[in-house]
Each structure stands twice: as C-alpha cells, then as structure tokens.
C-alpha positions in Angstrom: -17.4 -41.6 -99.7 -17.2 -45.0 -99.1 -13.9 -46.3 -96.8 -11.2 -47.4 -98.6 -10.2 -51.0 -97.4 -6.5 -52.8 -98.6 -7.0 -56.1 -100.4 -4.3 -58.7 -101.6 -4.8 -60.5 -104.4 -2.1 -63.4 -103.8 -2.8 -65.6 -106.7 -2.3 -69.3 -106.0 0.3 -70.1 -103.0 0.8 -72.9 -100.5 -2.3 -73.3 -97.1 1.2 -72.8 -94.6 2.6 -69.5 -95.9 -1.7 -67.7 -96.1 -2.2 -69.4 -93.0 1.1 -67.2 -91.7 0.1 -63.6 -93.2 -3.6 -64.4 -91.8 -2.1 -64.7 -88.3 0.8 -61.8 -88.5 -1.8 -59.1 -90.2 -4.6 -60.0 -87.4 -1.9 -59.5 -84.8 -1.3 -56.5 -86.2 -4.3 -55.1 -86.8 -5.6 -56.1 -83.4 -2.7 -54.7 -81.6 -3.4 -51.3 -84.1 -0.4 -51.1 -85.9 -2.2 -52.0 -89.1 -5.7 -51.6 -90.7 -8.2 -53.8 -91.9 -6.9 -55.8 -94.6 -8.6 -58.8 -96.9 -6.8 -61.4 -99.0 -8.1 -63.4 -101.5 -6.4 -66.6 -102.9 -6.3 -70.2 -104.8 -4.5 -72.3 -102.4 -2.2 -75.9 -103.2 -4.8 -79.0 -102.2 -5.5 -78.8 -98.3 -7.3 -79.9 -95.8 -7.7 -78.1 -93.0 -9.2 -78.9 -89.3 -11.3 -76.5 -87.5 -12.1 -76.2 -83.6 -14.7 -78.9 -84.0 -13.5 -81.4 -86.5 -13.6 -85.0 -85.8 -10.4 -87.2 -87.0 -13.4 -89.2 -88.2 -14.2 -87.1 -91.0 -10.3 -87.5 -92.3 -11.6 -90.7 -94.7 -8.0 -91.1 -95.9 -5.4 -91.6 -93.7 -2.6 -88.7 -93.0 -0.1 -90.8 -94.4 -1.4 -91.0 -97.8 -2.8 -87.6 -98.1 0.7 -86.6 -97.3 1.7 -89.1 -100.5 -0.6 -87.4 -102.1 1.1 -84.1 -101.2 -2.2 -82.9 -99.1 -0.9 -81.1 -95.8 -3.8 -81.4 -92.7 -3.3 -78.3 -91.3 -5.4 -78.1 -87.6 -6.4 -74.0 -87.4 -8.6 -71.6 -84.8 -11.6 -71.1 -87.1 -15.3 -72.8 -86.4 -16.8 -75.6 -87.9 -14.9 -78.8 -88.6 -13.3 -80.4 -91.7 -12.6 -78.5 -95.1 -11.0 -79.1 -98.4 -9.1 -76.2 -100.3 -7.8 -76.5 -103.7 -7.0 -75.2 -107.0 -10.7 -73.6 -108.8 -11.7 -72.4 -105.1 -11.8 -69.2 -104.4 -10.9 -68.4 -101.2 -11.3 -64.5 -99.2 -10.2 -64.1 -96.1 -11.3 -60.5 -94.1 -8.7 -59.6 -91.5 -11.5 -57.2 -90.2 -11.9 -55.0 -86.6 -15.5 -56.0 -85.7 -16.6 -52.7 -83.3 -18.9 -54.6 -81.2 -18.3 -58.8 -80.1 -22.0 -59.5 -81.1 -21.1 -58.6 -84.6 -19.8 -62.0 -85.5 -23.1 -63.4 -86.7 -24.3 -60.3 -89.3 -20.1 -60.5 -90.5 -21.2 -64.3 -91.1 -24.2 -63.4 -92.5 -23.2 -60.7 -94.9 -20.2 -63.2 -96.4 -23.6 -65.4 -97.2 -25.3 -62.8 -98.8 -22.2 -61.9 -101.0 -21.6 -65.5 -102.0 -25.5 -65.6 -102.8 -25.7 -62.2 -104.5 -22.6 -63.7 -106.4 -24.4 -66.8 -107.5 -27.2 -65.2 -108.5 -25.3 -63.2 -111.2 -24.7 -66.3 -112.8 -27.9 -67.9 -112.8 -27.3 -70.0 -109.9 -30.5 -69.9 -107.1 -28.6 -70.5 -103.7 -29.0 -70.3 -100.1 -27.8 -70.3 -96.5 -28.7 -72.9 -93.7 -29.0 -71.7 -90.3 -28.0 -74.9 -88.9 -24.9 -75.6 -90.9 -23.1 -72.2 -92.0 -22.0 -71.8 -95.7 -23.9 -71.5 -99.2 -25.8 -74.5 -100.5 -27.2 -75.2 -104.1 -30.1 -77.3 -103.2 -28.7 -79.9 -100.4 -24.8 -79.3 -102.2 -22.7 -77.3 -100.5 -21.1 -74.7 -102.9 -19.4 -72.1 -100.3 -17.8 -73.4 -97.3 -17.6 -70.4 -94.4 -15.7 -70.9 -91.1 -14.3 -67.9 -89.2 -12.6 -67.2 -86.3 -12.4 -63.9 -84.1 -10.1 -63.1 -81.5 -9.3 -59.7 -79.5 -12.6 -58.5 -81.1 -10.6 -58.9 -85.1 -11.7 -61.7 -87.7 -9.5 -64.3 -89.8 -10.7 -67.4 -92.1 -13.3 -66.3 -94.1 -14.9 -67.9 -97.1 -14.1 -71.1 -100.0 -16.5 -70.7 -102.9 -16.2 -74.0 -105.3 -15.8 -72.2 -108.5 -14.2 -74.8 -110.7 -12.7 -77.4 -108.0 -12.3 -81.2 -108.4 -15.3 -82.5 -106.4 -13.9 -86.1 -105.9 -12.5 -84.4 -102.9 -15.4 -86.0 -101.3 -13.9 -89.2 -101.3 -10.9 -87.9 -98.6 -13.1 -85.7 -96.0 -16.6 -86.1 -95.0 -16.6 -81.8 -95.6 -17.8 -80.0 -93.1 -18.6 -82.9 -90.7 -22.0 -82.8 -92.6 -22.8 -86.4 -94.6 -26.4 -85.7 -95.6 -25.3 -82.9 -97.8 -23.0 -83.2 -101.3 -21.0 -80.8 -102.9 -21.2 -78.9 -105.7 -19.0 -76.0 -107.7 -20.4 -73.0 -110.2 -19.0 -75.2 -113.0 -21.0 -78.3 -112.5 -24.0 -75.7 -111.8 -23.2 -74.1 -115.4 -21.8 -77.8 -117.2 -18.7 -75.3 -118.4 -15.6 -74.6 -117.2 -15.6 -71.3 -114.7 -12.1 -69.5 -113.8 -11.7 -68.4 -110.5 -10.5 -64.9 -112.0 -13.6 -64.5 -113.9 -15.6 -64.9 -110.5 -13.1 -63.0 -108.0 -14.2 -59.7 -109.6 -17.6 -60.6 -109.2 -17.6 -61.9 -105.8 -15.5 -58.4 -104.7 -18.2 -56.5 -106.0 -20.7 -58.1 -104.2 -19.1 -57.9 -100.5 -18.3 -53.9 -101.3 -22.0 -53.6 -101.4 -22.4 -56.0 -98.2 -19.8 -54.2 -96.0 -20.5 -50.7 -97.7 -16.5 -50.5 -98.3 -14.4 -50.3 -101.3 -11.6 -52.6 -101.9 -8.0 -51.1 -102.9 -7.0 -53.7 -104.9 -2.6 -55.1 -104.7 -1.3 -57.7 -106.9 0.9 -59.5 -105.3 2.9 -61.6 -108.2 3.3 -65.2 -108.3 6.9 -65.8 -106.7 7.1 -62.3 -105.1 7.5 -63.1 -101.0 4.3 -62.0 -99.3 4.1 -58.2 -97.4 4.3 -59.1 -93.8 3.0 -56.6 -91.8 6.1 -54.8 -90.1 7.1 -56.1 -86.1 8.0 -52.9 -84.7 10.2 -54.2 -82.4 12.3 -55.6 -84.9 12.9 -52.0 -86.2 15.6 -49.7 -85.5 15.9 -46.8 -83.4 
C-alpha cells in the first residue's frame, strides 16, 4: 500500500498567513512532532523575493504595488522574483527528504508532475536545466523555487492556470527577460479553473512521489490548523 500523506486544501487566503503555516508545519516536522504534510492554495496578488532576487527586477516601485494592494514579501526559497495570484495554483510539499542530495530528483519530480499535468490537457511542455520551472515553448507556465532546511522542504510550485499575465509589466519574473509567460488558459484560448486542474495536478505528483494524498478542506474563513507547540501545552 501506498503511504498515506496529509494534504490541505486552503482555498484562496492571504501570501502572510501560508507563508506562516509553511514555516510552523516545517518546524514541526523537522523537529518530529509532525509528519509530512502538503498544502495547496490560490493566494491574494504577491510578489515574493527569493534568496537571489535583484530589487531590479521589482519594475514598479513598493510604494505603488502597495497602492495596488500587492505585499513584497522577501522569503528563504531559491531563485529570484515571483508573482502569485488568483488562477495560480500553488502546492507547497512540507516533505522530510531522507538523504541532502535529494533536493534535485524532489525538483525534478515537481517538473515532471506539472508536465505529466500539462500533457493531459493537450499542452506539450518542458523543463530547462538552466532556469528551473515548466516552460511552454520559451513562456514560462510553472514557476518552481524551493527551499530545504534541517534536511525538510517548503515552497514548492505556482502553475499559471488561469492568471492575469499583465503581471509582467510589475516583475521581470524569475530574473529571466528572454523568456515570457504564459497560463493553461491562453494555451487552450478558454477559461481554466484552478479546481478543475488541482485534481489533476494531485494525481499526477501521487504517481511522482509514489504516495497518496489524504485530502482536508479547510473552509474559506475557518483559521488555519497550526501544528501544536508542545511547550505551550499543559502538564
């Protein structure tokens, strides 16, 4: 039988409150007071800085993203500058890797899903071993940016399913000019809902990590399961 891994399905919430549960469950599950656990989400428009991003590829100034009601958030995952918003669908595995030199097939087996994924719809895609991530020709369709520490993974993946793509116009994304951006919709000229795909897209990285997903709803509103501190609890 196949292992049995927890999965929250968190609907659509703000970059902060994710960002939060990300860091609490990985503490958690590095220090061994919790198992594995994956979330998947639509988050509130974002942009979000990783360990290599350039302030140069910010091509609207802090200020008026904020006016805009964009937060820049500045997080511990690879790669540089990245947009999340509303039609992206977003997975994030909060996974024990067993051995450090791991981080590479974990990076390419979220490539493969996202392809596999693709390639349900019709949509011929592929990875770039110079610049991480899914790419429909030279568009970038799936952003992927991780980040592992005490030998446990956070970040994950941002597959465009139905996203504004003028986003291009406030990020150079992913530090990378000479490619453009793309989303399943523009791939398929109709509208794509990021529920239709998540089921599709969970499928496919049960086959890659050989797991299976046991699936939570969390419902819009509901406060998010923080992982319990257990020096917080009583005697």
């Amino acid at each position: 039988m196949l292992p049995r891994v927890r999965l929250l399905e968190l609907g659509r919430r703000p970059y902060a409150e994710v960002l939060a549960l990300q860091r609490a469950l990985h503490d958690a599950v590095a220090g061994g007071r919790a198992d594995d656990t994956w979330l998947v989400v639509e988050h509130e428009p974002v942009v979000t800085l990783g360990r290599n991003a350039s302030e140069r590829n910010l091509l609207v100034g802090r200020a008026l993203l904020a006016a805009r009601g964009i937060d820049v958030v500045a997080v511990e995952r690879g790669g540089d500058v990245t947009y999340h918003g509303p039609g992206q669908l977003v997975v994030y595995p909060i996974r024990r890797l067993p051995r450090f030199r791991e981080i590479v097939p974990l990076v390419d087996a979220i490539e493969n899903s996202v392809i596999d994924t693709l390639r349900r719809y019709g949509i011929e895609a592929r990875r770039r071993s110079e610049h991480r991530g899914v790419y429909v020709g030279d568009d970038a369709i799936c952003a992927v940016g991780l980040a592992v520490k005490r030998m446990v993974s956070l970040h994950g993946l941002a597959l465009n399913v139905d996203t504004d793509l003028t986003y291009d116009r406030l990020i150079t994304p992913c530090g990378t000019p000479e490619f453009g951006i793309t989303s399943m919709a523009a791939q398929l000229g109709r509208t794509v809902a990021p529920a239709e795909v998540c089921d599709v897209l969970l499928a496919c990285l049960e086959g890659a990590f050989s797991l299976e997903f046991a699936r939570e709803i969390v419902p819009p509103g509901a406060p998010l399961p923080f992982p319990p501190n257990p020096l917080s609890q009583p005697a």
